[in-house]
C-alpha positions as CSV (number, residue, x, y, z in Angstrom):
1,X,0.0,0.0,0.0
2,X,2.9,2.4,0.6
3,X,4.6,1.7,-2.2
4,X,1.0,2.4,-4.4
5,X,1.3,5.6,-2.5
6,X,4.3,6.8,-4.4
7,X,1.8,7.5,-7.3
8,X,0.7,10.5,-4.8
9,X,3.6,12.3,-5.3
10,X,3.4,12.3,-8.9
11,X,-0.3,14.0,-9.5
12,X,-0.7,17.6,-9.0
13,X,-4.4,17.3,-9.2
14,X,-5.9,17.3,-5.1
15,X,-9.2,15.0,-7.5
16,X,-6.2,12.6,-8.6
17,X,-4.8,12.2,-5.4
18,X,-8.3,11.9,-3.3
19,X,-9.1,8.9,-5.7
20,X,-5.5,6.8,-5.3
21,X,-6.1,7.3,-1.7
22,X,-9.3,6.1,-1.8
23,X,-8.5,3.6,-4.0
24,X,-5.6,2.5,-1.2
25,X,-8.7,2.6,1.5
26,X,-10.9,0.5,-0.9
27,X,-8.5,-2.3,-0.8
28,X,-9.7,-3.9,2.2
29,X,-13.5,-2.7,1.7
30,X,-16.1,-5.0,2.3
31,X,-14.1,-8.1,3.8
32,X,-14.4,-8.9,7.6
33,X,-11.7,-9.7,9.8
34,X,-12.8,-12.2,13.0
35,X,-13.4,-10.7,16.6
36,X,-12.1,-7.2,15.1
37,X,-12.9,-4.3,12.9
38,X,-11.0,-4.5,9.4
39,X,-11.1,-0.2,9.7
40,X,-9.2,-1.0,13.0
41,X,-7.1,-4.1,12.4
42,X,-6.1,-2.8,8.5
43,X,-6.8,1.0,8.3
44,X,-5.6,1.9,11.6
45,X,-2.5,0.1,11.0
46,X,-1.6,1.6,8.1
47,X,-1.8,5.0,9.8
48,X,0.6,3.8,12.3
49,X,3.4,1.7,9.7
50,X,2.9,5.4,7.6
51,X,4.1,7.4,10.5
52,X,6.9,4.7,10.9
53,X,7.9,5.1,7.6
54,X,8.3,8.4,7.6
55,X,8.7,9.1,3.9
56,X,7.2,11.5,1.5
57,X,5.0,9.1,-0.2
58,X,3.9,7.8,3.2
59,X,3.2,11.9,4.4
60,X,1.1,12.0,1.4
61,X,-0.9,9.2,2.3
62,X,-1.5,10.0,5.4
63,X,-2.3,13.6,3.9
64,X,-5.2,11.5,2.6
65,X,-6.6,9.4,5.1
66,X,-6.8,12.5,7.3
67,X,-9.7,13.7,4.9
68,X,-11.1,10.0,3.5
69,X,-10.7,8.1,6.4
70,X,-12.9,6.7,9.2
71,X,-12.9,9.6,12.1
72,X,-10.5,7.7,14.1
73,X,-8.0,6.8,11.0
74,X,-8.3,10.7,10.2
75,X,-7.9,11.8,13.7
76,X,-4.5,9.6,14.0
77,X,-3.5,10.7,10.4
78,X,-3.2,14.2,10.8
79,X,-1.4,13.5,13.9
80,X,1.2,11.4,12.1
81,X,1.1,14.2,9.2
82,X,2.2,16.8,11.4
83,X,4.5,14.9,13.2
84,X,6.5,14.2,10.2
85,X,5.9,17.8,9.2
86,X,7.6,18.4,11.8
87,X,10.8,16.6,11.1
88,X,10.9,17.8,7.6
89,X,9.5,15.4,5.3
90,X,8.2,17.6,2.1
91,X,4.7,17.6,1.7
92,X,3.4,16.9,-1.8
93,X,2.0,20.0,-4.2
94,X,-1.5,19.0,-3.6
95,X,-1.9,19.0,-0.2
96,X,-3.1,22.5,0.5
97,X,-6.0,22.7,-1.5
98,X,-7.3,19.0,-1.1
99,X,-9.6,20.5,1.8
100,X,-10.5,23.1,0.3
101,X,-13.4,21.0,-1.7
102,X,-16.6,22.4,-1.3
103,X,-20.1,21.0,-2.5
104,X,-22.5,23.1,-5.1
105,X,-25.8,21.3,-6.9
106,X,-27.5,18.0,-6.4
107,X,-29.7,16.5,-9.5
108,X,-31.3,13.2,-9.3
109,X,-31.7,11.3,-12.5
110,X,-34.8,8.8,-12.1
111,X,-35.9,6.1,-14.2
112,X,-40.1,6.2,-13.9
113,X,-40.1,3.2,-12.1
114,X,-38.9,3.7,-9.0
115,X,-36.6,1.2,-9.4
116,X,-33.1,3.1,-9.1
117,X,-31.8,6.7,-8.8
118,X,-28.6,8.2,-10.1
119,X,-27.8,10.5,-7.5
120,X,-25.3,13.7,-9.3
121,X,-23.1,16.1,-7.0
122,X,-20.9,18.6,-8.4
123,X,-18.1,20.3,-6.3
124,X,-14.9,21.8,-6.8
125,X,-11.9,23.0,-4.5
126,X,-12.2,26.5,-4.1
127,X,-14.4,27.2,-7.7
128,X,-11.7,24.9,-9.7
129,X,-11.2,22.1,-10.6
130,X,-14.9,21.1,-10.8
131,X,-15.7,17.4,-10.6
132,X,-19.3,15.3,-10.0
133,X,-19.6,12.4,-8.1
134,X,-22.3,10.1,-9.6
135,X,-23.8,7.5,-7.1
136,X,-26.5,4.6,-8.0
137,X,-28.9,3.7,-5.4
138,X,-30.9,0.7,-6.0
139,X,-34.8,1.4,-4.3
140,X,-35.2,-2.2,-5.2
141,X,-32.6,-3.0,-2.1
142,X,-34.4,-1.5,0.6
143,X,-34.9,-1.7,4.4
144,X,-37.8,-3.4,5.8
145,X,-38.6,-1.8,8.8
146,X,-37.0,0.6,11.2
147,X,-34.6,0.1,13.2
148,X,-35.1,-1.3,17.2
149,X,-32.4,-0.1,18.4
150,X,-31.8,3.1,17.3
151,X,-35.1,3.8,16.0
152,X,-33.9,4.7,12.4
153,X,-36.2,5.1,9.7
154,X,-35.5,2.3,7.2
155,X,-32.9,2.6,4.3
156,X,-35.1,3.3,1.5
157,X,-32.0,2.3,-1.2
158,X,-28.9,0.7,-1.4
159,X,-25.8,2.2,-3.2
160,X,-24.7,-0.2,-5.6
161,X,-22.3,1.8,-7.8
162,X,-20.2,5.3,-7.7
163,X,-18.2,7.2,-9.8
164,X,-16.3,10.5,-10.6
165,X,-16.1,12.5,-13.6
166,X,-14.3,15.9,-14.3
167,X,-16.3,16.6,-17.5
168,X,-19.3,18.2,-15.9
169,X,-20.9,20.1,-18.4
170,X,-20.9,17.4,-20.8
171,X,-22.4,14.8,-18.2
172,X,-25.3,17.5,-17.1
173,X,-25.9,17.6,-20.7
174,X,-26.2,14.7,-21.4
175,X,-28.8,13.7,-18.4
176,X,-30.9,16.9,-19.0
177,X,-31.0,15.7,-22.8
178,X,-32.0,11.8,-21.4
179,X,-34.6,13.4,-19.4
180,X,-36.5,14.9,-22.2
181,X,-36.1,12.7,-24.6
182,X,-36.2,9.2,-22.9
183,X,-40.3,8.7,-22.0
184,X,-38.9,6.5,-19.2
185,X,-36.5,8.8,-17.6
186,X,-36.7,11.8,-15.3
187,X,-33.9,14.3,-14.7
188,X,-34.4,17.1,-11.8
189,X,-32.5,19.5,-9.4
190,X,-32.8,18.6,-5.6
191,X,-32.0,19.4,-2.1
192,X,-28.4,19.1,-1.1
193,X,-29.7,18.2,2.2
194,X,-32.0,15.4,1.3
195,X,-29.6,14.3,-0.8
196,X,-27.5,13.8,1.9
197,X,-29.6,12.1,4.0
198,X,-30.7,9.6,1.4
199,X,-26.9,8.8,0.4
200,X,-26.0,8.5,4.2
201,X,-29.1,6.0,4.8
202,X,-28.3,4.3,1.4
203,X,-24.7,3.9,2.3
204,X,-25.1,2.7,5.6
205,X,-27.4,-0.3,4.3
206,X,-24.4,-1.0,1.8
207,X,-22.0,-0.9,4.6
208,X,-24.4,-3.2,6.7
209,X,-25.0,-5.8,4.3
210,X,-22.9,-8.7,4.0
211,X,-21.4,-9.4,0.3
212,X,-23.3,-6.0,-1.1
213,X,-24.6,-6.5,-4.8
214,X,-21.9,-3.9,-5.8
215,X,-20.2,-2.7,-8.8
216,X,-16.7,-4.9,-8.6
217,X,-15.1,-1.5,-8.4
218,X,-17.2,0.2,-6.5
219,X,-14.6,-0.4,-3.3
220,X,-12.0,1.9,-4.8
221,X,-14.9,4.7,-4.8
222,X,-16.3,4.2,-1.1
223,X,-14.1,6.5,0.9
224,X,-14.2,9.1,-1.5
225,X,-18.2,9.0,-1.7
226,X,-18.1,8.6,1.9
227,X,-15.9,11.7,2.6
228,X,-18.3,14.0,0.1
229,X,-21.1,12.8,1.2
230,X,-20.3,14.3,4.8
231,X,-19.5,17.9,2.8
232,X,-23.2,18.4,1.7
233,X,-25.1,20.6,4.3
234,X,-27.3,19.1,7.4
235,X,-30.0,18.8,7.7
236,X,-32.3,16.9,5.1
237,X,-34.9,14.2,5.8
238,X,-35.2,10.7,4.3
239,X,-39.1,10.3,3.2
240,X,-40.9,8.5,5.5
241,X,-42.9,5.5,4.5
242,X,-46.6,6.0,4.6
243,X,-48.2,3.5,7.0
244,X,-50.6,0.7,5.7
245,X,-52.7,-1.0,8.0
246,X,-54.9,-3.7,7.4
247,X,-58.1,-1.8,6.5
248,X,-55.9,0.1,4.2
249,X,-54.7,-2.7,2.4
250,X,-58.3,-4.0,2.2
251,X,-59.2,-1.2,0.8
252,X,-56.8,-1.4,-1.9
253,X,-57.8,-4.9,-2.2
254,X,-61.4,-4.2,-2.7
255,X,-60.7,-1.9,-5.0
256,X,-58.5,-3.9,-7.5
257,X,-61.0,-6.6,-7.3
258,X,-63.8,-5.0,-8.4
259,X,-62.3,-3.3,-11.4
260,X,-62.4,-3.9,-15.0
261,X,-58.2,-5.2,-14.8
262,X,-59.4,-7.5,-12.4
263,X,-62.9,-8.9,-14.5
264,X,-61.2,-11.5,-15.9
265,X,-59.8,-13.0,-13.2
266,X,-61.7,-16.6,-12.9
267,X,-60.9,-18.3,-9.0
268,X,-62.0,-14.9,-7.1
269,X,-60.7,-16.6,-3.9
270,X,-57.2,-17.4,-5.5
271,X,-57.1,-13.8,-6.9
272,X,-57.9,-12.3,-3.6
273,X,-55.4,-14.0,-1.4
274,X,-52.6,-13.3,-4.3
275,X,-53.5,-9.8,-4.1
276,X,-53.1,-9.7,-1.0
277,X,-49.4,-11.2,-1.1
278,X,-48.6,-8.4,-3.9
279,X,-50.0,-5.9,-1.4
280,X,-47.9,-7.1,1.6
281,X,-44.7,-7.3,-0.9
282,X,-45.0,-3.5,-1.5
283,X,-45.5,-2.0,2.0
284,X,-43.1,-4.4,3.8
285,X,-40.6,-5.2,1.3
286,X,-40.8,-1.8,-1.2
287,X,-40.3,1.4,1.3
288,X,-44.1,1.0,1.7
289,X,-45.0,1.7,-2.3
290,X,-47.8,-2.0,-2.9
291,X,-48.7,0.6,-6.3
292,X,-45.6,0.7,-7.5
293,X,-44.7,-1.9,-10.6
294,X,-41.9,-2.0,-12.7
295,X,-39.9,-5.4,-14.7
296,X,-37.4,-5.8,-11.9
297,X,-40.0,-5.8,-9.2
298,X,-42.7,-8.3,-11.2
299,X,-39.6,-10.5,-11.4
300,X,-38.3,-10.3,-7.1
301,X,-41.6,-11.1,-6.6
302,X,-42.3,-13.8,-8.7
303,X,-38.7,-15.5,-8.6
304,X,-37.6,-14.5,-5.6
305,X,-39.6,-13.6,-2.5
306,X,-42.8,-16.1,-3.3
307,X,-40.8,-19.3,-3.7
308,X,-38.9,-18.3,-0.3
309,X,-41.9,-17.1,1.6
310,X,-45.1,-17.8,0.9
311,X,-47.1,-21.0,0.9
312,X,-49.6,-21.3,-2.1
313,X,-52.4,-23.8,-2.9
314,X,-52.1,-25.1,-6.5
315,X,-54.7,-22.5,-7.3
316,X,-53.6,-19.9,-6.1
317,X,-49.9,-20.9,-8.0
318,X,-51.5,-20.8,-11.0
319,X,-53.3,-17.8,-10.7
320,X,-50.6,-15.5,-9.2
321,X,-48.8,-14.3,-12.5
322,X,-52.4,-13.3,-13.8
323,X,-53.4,-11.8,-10.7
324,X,-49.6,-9.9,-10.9
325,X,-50.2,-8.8,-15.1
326,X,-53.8,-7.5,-14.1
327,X,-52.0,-5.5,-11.1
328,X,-49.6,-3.8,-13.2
329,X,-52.4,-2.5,-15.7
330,X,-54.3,-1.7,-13.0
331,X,-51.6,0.1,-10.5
332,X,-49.8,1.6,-13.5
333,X,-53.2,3.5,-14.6
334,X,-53.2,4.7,-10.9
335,X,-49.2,5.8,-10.8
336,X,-49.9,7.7,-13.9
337,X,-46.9,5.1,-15.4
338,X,-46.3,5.8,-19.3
339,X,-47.4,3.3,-21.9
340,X,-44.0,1.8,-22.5
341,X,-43.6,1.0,-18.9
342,X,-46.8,-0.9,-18.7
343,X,-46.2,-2.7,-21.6
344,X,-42.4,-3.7,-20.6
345,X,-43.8,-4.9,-16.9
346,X,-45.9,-7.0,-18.5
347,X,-43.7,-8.8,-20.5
348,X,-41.7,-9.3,-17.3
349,X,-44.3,-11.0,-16.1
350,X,-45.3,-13.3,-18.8
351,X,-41.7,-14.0,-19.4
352,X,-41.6,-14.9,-15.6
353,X,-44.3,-17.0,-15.6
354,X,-42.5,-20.4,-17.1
355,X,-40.0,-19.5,-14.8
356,X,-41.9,-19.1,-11.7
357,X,-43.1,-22.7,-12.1
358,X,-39.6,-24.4,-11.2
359,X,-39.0,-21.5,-8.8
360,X,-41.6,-22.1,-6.8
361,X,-41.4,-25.4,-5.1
362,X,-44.4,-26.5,-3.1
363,X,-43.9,-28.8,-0.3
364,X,-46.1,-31.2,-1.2
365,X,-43.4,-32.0,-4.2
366,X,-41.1,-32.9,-1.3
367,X,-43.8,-35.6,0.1
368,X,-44.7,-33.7,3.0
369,X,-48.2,-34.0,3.6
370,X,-50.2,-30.3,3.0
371,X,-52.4,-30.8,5.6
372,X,-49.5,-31.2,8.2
373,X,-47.7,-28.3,6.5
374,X,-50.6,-26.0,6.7
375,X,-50.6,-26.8,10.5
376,X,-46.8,-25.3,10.7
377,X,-48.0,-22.5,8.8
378,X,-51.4,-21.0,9.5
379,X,-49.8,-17.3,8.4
380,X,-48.2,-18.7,5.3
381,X,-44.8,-17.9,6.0
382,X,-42.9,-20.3,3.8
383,X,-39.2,-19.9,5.1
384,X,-41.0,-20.5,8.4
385,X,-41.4,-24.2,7.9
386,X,-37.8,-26.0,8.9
387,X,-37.6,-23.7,11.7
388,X,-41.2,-25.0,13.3
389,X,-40.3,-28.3,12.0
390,X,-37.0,-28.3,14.2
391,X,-39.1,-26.8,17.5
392,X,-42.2,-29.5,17.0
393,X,-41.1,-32.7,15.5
394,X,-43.7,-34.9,17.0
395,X,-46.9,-33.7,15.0
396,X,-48.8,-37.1,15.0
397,X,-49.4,-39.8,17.5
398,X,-51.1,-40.3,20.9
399,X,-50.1,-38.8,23.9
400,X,-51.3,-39.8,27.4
401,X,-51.5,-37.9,29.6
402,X,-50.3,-38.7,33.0
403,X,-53.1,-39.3,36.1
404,X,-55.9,-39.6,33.3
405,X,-57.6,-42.5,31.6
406,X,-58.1,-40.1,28.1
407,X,-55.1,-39.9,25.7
408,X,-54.5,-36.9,23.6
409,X,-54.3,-37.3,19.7
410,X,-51.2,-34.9,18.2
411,X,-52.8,-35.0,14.9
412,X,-55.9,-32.9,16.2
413,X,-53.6,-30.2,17.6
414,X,-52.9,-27.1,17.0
415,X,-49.0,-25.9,16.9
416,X,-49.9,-22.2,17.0
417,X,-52.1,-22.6,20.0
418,X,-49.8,-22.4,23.4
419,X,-51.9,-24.9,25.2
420,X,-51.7,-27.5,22.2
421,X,-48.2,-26.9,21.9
422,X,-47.1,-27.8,25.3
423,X,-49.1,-30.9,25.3
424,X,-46.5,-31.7,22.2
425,X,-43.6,-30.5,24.7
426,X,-45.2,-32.7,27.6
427,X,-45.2,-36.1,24.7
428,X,-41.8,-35.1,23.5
429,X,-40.6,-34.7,27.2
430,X,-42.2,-37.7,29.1
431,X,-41.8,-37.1,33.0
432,X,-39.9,-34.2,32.6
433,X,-41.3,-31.6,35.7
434,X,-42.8,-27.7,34.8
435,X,-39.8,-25.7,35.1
436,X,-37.7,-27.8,32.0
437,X,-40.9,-27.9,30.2
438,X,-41.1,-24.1,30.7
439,X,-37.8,-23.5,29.3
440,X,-38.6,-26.0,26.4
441,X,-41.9,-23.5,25.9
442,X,-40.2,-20.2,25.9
443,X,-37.8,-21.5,23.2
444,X,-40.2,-23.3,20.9
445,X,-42.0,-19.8,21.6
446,X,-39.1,-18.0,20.1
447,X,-38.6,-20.6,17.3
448,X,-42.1,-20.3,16.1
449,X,-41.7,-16.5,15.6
450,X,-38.5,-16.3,14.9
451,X,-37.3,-13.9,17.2
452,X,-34.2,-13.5,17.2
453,X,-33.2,-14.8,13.9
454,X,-29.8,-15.3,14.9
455,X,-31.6,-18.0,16.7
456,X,-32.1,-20.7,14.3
457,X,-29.4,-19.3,12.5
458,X,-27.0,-20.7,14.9
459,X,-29.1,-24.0,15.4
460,X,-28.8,-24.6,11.6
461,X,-24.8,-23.9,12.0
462,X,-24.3,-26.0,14.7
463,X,-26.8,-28.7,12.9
464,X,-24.0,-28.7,10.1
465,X,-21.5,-29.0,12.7
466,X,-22.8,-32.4,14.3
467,X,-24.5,-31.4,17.2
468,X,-27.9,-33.8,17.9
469,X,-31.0,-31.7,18.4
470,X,-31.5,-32.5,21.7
471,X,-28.0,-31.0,22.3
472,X,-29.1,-28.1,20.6
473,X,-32.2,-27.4,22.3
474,X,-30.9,-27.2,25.9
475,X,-27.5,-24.8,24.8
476,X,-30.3,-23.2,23.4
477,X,-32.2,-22.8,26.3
478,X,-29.3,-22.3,28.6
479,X,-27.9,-19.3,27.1
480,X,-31.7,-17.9,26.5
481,X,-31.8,-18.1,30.4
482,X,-28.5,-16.7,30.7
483,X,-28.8,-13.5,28.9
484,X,-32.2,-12.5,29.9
485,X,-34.2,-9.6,27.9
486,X,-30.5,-8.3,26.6
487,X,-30.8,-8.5,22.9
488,X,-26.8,-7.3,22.2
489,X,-25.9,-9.8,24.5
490,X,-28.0,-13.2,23.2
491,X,-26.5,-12.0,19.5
492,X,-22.8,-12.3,20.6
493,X,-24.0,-15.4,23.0
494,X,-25.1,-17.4,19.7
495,X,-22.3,-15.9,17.9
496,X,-20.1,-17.9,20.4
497,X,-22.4,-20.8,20.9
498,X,-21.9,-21.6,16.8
499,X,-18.3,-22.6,17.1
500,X,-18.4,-25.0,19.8
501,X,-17.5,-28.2,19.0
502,X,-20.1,-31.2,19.2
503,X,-19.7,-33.3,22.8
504,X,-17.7,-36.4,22.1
């Protein structure tokens, strides 16, 4: 890395040397070093074998850390800068003016969809030497839900791509002419503030997500977009999503089902149940937008989030991707999307359709009985299945109960139901007293609703690892009692708890 920084000392552009430097800090981007921070364990480091050094090319990189760096690697940067300073190392030509950027306009170039932004910032260092930084954020790639712990509103895109160009006029000219000319394109000036506080949320999603869907170079950008990000004014506000509760969505609902789009549609009860799922998709999965429709959404949905999640009869399988084509005629009337949109999202959609057939893989083609699986999952939650399977293996049977001449038939319980469920515990657990069946409850509680998901996470790793599920469940249970109501703590608890070895 020090030797790449001897390139430093041969720009005289402060744009040049910003981008080797973050090129340098983009080396290590993105990979994750066990029980430590790679900021810390690589980043930091460098500061201090820089400093060490003590060479020109080593000042100069240092003179770039202090302004692309983390806000510790900065800190100790530009106390190693000045140190050496201080003992006479020559400081390279562009070091004065490389903080002397400041930002000027924000544009947002849209496609109609929704489905990504090109965020464009211009700025310069002290009116010359004018540059724009170009981000992509991906609104397809957005947070759920805010956050519990900090309370943040969710991410509402992911940055998937960056980069700089010098030739500003030619790039604003070329958007502005996109804009007007491209009916599925939108080009318009925005907040600096907003601006910021979308790239900041975007960011932070990227930053948060393990093996991003990013641009392979988009590393060698992140410090830079990072550091002039933070030069656009304060004070801006993500939108917030609007808030659809059920009589909302059945409103919607209603609505589509009653309309001339939705005529057609034969199995009324398929249709309104698929609905339904399309309606869900947007407000919980799309930043709260169930009218929005565009190809690349059709597609998640069809290919993507129904085979994972949801659990469809065979009528309701077949009727989905017509219930989804006369949603997009319908929605797009009511988004005011252009012709060509329409018409492209529904080709997504019929070209999804064979598709969708081998994605989505009922269990019944597995031999599991639908009646039992329906039992497992009376809200449909697909990925829920192996989870509740794991918690409540003993679904059938007779179970007597202790003290009493009736016995107890498994097959007419209900897993959902806490008292049928510890009747399960009390067959699965003969003579075992209240408190262990307790604990056995609280974590089959847990499993059911998968809270936290760390939790069957870890079961699954330690699964692969050899440990029996009786094993499992009581480590489970022991470090459930150990660590209380503290969520931090439980997450590093199972963290730990994956990498013990099987007994034996």
């Amino acid at each position: 890395m020090l030797r790449h920084a001897r390139e430093l000392l041969a720009v005289r552009s402060p744009l040049d040397a910003e981008l080797i430097v973050s090129e340098i800090l983009g080396s290590w981007w993105g990979h994750r070093v066990p029980g430590g921070d790679v900021e810390e364990v690589i980043g930091e480091a460098l500061v201090g074998y820089a400093r060490r050094a003590g060479t020109p090319a080593a000042l100069a990189l240092l003179t770039g850390i202090a302004h692309l760096g983390t806000l510790r690697q900065a800190s100790r940067a530009e106390r190693a800068a000045l140190e050496l300073m201080e003992n006479g190392v020559a400081r390279p030509g562009w070091a004065d003016r490389v903080g002397m950027v400041t930002a000027e306009e924000c544009f947002v170039s849209r496609d109609v969809y929704g489905d990504q932004e090109s965020l464009v910032c211009t700025y310069s260092y002290g009116g010359a030497d004018r540059h724009a930084l170009v981000v992509l954020v991906d609104r397809n790639k957005a947070g759920a839900v805010p956050d519990a712990a900090t309370g943040r509103p969710p991410a509402c895109g992911m940055v998937r791509d960056a980069w700089v160009s010098s030739q500003v006029d030619k790039l604003m000219d070329h958007c502005r002419r996109e804009g007007r000319d491209n009916p599925l394109m939108r080009f318009e000036q925005v907040d600096p503030r907003d601006t910021r506080a979308l790239l900041r949320s975007a960011l932070e999603l990227t930053d948060e997500t393990g093996d991003p869907p990013v641009n392979e170079n988009f590393g060698s950008y992140h410090a830079f977009v990072r550091a002039r990000v933070g030069i656009l004014p304060p004070g801006g506000r993500l939108p917030q999503p609007p808030v659809y509760g059920r009589d909302r969505r059945a409103t919607i609902a209603a609505r589509f089902l009653a309309s001339d789009e939705a005529e057609e549609l034969s199995d009324r009860s398929a249709a309104s149940t698929c609905v339904d799922r399309i309606i869900d998709y947007g407000c919980a999965h799309d930043f709260g937008r169930p009218l929005r429709v565009s190809p690349i959404k059709c597609e998640m949905f069809l290919l993507d989030w129904l085979p994972r999640k949801v659990l469809l009869s065979p009528a309701e399988q077949e009727a989905v991707p017509h219930v989804l084509a006369a949603w997009v005629r319908w929605a797009g009337k009511r988004t005011s999307l252009p012709d060509e949109g329409v018409r492209a999202t529904l080709d997504a959609v019929w070209d999804a359709t064979a598709e969708f057939a081998d994605a989505y893989r009922d269990p019944s083609s597995f031999g599991l009985d639908r009646a039992l699986v329906a039992r497992l999952l009376p809200d449909g939650e697909l990925d829920a299945l192996p989870r509740r399977a794991f918690a409540l293996p003993f679904l059938s049977g007779t179970h007597r109960v202790p003290g009493r001449a009736e016995s107890v038939d498994l097959s007419g319980l209900d897993p959902s139901d806490p008292a049928d469920r510890r009747a399960m515990l009390e067959f699965e657990h003969p003579g075992a007293d209240g408190e262990h069946l307790d604990a056995h409850e609280r974590l089959t509680a847990r499993l059911w609703d998968g809270d936290p998901p760390e939790l069957w996470e870890t079961a699954q790793a330690m699964l692969d690892a050899g440990h029996e599920r009786h094993d499992i469940l009581h480590r489970l249970i022991s470090v459930l009692d150990h660590c209380g109501d503290g969520a931090e703590a439980l997450r590093e608890a199972l963290r730990a708890l994956r990498h013990e070895p099987p007994p034996g």
